[in-house]
N, C-alpha and C positions, 0 to 999 in steps of 0.2 A: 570417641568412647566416653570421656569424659562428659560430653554434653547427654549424652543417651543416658544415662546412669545416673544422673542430676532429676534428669525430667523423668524417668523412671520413679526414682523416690519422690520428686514432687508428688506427681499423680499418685501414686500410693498412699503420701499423706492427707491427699486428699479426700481419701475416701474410695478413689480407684483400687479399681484389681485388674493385676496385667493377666492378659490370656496366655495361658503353657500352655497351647496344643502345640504337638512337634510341629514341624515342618515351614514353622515363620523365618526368616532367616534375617536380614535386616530393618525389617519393618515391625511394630508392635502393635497389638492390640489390648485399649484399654476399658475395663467397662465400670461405669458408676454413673452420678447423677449429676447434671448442673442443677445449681442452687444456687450460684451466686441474682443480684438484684432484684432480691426480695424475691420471686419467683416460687412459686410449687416444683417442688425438685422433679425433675423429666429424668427418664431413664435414658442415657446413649452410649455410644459408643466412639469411639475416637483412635483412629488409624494415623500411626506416623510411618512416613516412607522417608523420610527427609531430614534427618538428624543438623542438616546445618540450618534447618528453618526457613531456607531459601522460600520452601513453599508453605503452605499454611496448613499444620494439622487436620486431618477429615474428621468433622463430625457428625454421627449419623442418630436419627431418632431411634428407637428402638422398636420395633413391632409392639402396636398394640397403647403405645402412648400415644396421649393426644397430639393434634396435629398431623399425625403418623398419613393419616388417610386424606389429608384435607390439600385441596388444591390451594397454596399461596405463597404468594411469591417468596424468595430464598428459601425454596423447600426446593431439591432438585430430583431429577425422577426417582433416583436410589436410594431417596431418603436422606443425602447430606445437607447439610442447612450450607448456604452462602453466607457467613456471618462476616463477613470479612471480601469486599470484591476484588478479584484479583485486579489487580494492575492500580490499587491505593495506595495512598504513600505511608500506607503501614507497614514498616520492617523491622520482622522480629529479630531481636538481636538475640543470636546463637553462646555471646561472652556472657548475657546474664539471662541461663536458661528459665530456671522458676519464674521470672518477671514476662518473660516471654510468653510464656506457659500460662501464664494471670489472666492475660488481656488477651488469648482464645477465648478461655473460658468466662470471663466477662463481660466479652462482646457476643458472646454465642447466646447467654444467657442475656442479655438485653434484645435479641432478635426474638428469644420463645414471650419474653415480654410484651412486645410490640405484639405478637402473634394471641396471647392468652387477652389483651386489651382489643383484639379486632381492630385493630389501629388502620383508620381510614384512608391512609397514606400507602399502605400497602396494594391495594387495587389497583392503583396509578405503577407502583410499582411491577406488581401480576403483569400488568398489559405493556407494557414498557421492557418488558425480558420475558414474553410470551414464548417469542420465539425458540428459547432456551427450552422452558418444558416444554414444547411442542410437538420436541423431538424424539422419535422411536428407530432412526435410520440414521446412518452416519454418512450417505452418501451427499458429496458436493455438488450443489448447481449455482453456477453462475450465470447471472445476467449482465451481458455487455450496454445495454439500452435503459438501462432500470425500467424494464418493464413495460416499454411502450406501444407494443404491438399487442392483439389479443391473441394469437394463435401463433408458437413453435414447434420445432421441433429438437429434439434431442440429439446429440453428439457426445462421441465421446474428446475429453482432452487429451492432450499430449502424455502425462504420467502416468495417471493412477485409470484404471476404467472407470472405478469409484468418480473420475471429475468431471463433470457435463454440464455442457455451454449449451444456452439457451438461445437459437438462432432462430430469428425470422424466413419467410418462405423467401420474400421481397429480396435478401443478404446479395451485395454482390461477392461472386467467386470469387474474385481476385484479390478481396478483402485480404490487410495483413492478417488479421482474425483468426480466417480459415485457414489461410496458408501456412500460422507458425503459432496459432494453438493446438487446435484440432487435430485427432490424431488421423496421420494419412492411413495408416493400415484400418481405419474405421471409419471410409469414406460415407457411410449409409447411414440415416437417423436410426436410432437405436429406441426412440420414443419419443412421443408427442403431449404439450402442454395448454391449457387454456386458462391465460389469466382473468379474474374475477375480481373488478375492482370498488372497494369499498370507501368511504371519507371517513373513517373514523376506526380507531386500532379497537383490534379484535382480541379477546374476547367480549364482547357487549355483557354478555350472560356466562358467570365462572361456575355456574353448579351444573352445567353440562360433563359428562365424564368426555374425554380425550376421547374419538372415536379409534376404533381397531377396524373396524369394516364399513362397506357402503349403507347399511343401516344404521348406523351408530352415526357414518357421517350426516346422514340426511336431517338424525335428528337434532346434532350438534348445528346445523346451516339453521336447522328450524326456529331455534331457542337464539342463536345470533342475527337474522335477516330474514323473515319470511321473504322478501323480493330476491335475494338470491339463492335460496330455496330452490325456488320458483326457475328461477333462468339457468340454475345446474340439473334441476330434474329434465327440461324441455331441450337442455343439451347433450344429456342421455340417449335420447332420442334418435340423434343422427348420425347417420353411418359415420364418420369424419369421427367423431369421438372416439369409435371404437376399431379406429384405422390400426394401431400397433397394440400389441397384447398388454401394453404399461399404460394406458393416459395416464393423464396429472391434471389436477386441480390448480392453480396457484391464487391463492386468497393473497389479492395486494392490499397493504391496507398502510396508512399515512408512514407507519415507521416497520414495517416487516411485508416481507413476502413469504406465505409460512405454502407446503404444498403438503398437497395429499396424493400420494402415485397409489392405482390400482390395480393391483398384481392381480392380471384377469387371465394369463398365462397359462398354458396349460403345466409347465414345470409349476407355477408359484401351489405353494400350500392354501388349500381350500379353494381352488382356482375353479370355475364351473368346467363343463363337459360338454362346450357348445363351442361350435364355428364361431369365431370373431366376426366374420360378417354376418353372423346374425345373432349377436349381441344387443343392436339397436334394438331388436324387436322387441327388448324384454323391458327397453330403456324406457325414458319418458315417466307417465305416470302411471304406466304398469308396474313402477318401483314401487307403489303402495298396494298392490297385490300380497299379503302375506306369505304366500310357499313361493314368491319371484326368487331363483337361485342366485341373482347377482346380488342380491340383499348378502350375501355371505361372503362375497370377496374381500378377503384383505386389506389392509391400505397400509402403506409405508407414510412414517409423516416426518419430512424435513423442512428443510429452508432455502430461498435461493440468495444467495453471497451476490451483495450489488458490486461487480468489479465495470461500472460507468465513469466514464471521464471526470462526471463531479467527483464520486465518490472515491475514487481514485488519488483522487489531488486535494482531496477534505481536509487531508491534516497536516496540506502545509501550511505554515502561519501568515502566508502572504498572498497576497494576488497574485494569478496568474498572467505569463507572457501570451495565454489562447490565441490573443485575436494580432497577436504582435509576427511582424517575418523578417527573421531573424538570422542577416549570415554570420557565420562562423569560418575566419578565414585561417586557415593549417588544422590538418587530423592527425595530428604529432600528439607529443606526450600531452600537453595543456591544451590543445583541439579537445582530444576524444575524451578526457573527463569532462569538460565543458560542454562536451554536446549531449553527454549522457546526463550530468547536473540542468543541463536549461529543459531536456525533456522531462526531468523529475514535477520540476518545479511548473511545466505545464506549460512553457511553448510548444506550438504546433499544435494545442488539443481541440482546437477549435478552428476560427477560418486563419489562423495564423498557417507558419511554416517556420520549420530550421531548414535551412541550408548550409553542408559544406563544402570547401571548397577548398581541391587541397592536389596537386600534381603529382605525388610520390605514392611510391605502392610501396605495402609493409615489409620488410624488413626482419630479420631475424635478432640485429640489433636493438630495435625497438620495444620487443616482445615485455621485459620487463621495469615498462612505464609506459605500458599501453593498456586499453581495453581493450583491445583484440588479442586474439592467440595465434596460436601454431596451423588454426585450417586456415586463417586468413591470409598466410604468409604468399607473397608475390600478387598480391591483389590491391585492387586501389585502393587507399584509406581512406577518401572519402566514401566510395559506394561500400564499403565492408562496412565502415560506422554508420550508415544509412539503414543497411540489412541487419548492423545490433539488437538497432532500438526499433525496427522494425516487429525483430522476433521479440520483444522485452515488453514496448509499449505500444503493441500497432494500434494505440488509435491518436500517434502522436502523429501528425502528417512530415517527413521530413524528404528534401531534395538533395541529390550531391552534383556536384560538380569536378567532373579528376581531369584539371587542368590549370594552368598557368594563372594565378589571379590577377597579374597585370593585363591578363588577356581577360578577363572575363568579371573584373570588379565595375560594380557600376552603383551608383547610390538610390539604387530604387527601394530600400530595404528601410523599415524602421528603426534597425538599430545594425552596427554590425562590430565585431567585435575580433582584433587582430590577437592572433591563438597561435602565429609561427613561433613570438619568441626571438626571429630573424631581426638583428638591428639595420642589415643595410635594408629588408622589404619595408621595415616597422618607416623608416623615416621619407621612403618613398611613395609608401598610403597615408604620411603623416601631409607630405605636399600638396598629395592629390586631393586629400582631402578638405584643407587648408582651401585649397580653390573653390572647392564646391562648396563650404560654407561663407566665402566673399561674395558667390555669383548670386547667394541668395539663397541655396541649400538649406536643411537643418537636420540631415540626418547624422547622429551624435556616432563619434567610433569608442570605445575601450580598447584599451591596449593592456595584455596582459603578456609577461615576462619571466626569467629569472636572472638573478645577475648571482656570479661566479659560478661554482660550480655545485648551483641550486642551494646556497647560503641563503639567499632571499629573494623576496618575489613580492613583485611591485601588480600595480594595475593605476591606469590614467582615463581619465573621461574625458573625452574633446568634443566637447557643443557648443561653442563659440570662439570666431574666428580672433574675437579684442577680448584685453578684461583677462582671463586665463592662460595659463600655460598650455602648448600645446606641445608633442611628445619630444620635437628638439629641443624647449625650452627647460629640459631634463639636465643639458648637457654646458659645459661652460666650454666657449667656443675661441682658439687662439685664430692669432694671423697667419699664423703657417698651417691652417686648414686641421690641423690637430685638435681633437677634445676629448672633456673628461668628466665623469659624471660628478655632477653636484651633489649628488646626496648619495656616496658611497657604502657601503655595508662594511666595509673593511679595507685593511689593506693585503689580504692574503693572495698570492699567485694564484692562477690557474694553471692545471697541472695538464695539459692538454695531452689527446694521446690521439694518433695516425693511427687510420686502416686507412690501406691505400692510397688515394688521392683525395682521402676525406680527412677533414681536422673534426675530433668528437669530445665535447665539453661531457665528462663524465657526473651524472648527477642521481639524487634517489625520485623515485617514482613517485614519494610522499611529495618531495618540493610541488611537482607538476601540479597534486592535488589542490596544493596550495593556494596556487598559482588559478589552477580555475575555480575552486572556490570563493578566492578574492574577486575575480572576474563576475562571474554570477553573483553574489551579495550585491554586486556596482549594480551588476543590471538591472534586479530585481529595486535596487532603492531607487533607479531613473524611471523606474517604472510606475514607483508610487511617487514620483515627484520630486522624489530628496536624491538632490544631484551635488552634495557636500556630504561629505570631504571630496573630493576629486580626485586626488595622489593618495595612494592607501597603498600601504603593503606590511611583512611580516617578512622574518626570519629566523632561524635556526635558535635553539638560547645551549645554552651551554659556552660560544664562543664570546671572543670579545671582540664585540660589532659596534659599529657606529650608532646610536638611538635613532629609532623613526619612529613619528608619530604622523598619524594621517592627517593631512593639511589639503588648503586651497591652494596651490602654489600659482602667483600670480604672473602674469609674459613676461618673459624678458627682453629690454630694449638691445642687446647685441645678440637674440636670436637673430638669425637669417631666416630660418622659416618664417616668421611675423614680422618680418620687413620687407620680404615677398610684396610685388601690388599686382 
């Protein structure tokens, strides 16, 4: 309240007047003039819904002021200016409202600037967030392909009807795609697309109005591309266009795919009064007929959401594992984050693959430090974590294996990376592996961990057999076959607790994350080449733990694994 009532009176000493119509209830409306930067004072309006400033005050032009009418960039269709884009690292602070309050209105007013200047930098901007005005429909289309086929059809997704995948005719069924986006009760296209691809972002020509119908589009194609003019009038033409009562246009161009749907429907408003199969007839270049009635159908204009493998994996900051195969041995608690983190990060999205591999089925114990739930329970953890990321990220290619890794480990993989956690499996792939990098091998393992009861969580990289530690040279080794770890986290018990003929080291769910996030950063740096630090790990703070810092830790001469021959 305190902040509302601050910013209230600012804006009033501004020269605002708040609106008293009843019926506002936490939001207010203010109206006056910017004027700040030198500028000719504009009339607007300015709506707060937001009292903690989370989001950025609406400011609107007001009817009938310049600019009001004019197509340019950070004007949006309602007439609010963008003065401010979301997701900048401008945060208005709520503690000192009036300052807050400042730098709206003096970045709002530097925008009518730019605008009253015809600042030639806004063009690049216009076509660069076209896509934004472009829009008159709110419905979502996604393209899994970014766009590489010329001809789809429509489906509906899994959630909303509003969300439609853009699938080629060529699609196989058994695609993860179709199987666990698409929605099954809308097994039939729902509408058909044809894209229309251009080298260069559209608008060419901004003093075209936004078209509302098939005449307005024709002459908007005209003033942007007489050649594609040209090849959407002669695709009017043909039955195939006017297969479903909706076509769609899709204009691809360098940085949007903007679409125009044709609500030719006999429901849609203004729809003609003709047979869909014989639509064509009117198509073609009988659209330049004056009284042609498809000249009056409607058009929906949105955009299609590139959800492609690139664009998918664009904003991690690293190369991807795509073309890497990748096993992942236990789908325990540090498995299934891990497997779920390496598909993020984009193995398998290419001719790569993950593989896990892992002999136990889930558990009701597991449930909270797992990625699986309660349908998965009595199921193998590898093929359930397989069918996760399957319905999450089907176009990550993944394999499972629900059996014994002694039985089925083999080093044909590019990388592989031990996710039980198990110390006596961890030292028995630490052997095997030890062998396969003497006989002339080089595929490198990680080892990821927790020690106590998930106080801290190590990971090791073993790529050569000399020169480095490999995972026994973790442990100091007595004459009575006894050891102990070198680099202890503490000295606290473990609190062990029995179900039945199981012994269960009690831990949180957070450690495990730990644990494969440490694991995955390793991968990801062998991946770019930086294979140091080697020994990395983290723990708990709040206790009083031993310091660790990531290091090379070099072999040691009374390991027995490295005195192996």
């Amino acid at each position: 309240m305190k902040v509302k009532l601050a910013i209230e009176d600012y804006l009033m000493r501004c020269g605002f007047e708040l609106d008293s119509t009843p019926g506002f209830l936490e939001h207010r409306c203010f109206f006056g003039q910017l004027d700040r930067q030198g500028i000719d004072p504009i009339n607007v309006m300015i709506v707060i819904y937001d009292w903690t400033l989370s989001t950025y005050p609406i400011i609107f032009l007001q009817e009938g002021e310049r600019h009001y009418n004019s197509r340019n960039a950070h004007i949006n269709f309602n007439r609010s200016l963008c003065y401010i884009a979301p997701g900048d690292a401008v945060v208005l602070n709520s503690l000192y409202p009036e300052s807050a309050i400042e730098l709206c209105l003096t970045s709002a007013s530097k925008l009518i600037a730019r605008l009253d200047a015809n600042d030639p930098s806004l063009l690049e901007d216009y076509r660069d967030e076209f896509h934004v005005y472009w829009l008159n429909d709110t419905s979502l289309i996604y393209s899994y392909d970014n766009l590489s086929s010329f001809y789809y059809q429509l489906y509906i997704g899994t959630r909303k009807k509003q969300s439609l995948w853009l699938v080629p005719l060529d699609y196989d069924a058994e695609h993860p795609l179709l199987k666990n986006i698409l929605h099954a009760e809308f097994s039939n296209a729902v509408g058909h697309a044809f894209v229309i691809t251009v080298d260069q972002d559209w608008p060419t020509n901004i003093t075209a109005p936004l078209p509302e119908n098939l005449q307005e589009f024709l002459e908007w194609l005209r003033l942007n591309s007489p050649n594609k003019l040209r090849e959407f009038v002669e695709l009017t033409a043909d039955p195939v266009f006017w297969i479903s009562s909706i076509p769609a246009i899709i204009i691809k161009t360098p940085s949007h795919a903007l679409v125009a749907t044709f609500m030719a429907g006999s429901a849609s408003k203004g729809a003609v009064k003709i047979p869909i199969d014989k639509l064509h007839l009117l198509g073609g270049y009988s659209l330049y007929q004056p009284k042609n009635p498809l000249l009056k159908i409607p058009i929906k204009r949105c955009y299609v959401e590139d959800a492609s493998k690139k664009a998918i994996h664009s904003r991690n900051g690293n190369p991807s594992f795509s073309d890497q195969n990748i096993l992942v041995i236990g789908g325990g608690a540090i498995g299934s984050f891990l497997s779920d983190a390496l598909a993020m990060v984009g193995a398998g999205s290419s001719s790569g693959i993950i593989t896990i591999l892992d002999k136990e089925e889930l558990e009701t114990g597991n449930l909270t430090r797992h990625t699986l739930g309660m349908r998965d329970l009595n199921t193998s953890k590898a093929e359930s974590i397989k069918e996760k990321i399957n319905r999450e990220m089907p176009h990550v290619a993944v394999n499972s294996i629900a059996g014994d890794a002694q039985k089925y480990l083999h080093f044909g993989y590019d990388l592989i990376i031990d996710a039980t956690g198990l110390e006596a499996f961890s030292r028995w792939l630490n052997n095997r592996h030890l062998e396969h990098l003497r006989s002339g091998g080089g595929t490198p393992v990680i080892y990821a961990w927790l020690e106590g009861e998930g106080m801290a969580w190590r990971s090791l990289l073993v790529n050569s057999a000399a020169g480095y530690a490999c995972r026994e040279c973790l442990y100091i080794h007595r004459e009575d076959g006894e050891r102990e770890l070198r680099f202890p986290h503490g000295d606290e018990p473990i609190n062990y607790r029995y179900v039945g003929c199981k012994t269960i080291i009690p831990y949180a769910a957070t450690a495990a994350m730990q644990a494969a996030s440490l694991a995955c950063e390793a991968a990801v740096d062998w991946y770019q080449g930086i294979e140091t630090p080697r020994f990395r790990g983290g723990q708990r703070s709040g206790r009083n733990y031993v310091s660790f810092v990531d290091h090379d830790l070099e072999q040691q001469d009374e390991c027995p694994s490295c005195r192996m021959t």
